[in-house]
Steps between C-alpha positions, in 0.01 A plus 500: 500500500356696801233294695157638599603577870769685367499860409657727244651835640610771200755695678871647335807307624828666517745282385816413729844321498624291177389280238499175673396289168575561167510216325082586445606850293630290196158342458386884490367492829539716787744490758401467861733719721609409887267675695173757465424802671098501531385777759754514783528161491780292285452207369811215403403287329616106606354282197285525242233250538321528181496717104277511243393710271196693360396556141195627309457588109689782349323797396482366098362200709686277252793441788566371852633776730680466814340746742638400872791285671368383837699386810431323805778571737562391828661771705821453774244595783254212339226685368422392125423823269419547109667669276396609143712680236313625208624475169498867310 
C-alpha cells in the first residue's frame, strides 16, 4: 500500500521493451513489460516488490469488482515507483 510520506503522481507511461513475466496473464492479470517511458525519462524495471489489488461493488452492487492492479517496483537506478493498471 502507499505510505503517508509517499505520494501518488497520475501521469501516462509509454510502455517499452518485452513482457518480462507472464506467468501473472493466466490468472487474468496484467503483464508488466521491461521498461517504461514516463516523460523523457525511462524507467526498467529490476523487481517487483509488492501487488495487490483493488475492488469495490459492481454497479448492480450485488458483486465484487476488480477496479486496479498495483505495483511497487524497484527500478535498476534504485528508485522504487508504483504502478497501477486499471481493469476496463
Amino acid at each position: 500500500m502507499i505510505e503517508p510520506n509517499e505520494r501518488f503522481i497520475s501521469k501516462a507511461l509509454t510502455p517499452m521493451g518485452d513482457v518480462t513475466e507472464t506467468s501473472s496473464m493466466t490468472r487474468g492479470e496484467p503483464a508488466l513489460l521491461e521498461a517504461f517511458q514516463w516523460g523523457k525519462q525511462t524507467l526498467e524495471i529490476a523487481k517487483v516488490l509488492e501487488a495487490w489489488k483493488e475492488s469495490g461493488p459492481c454497479k448492480s452492487g450485488k458483486e465484487m469488482y476488480l477496479r486496479k492492479h498495483w505495483y511497487r517496483l524497484e527500478t535498476t537506478c534504485g528508485k522504487t515507483d508504483f504502478l497501477t493498471a486499471f481493469s476496463s
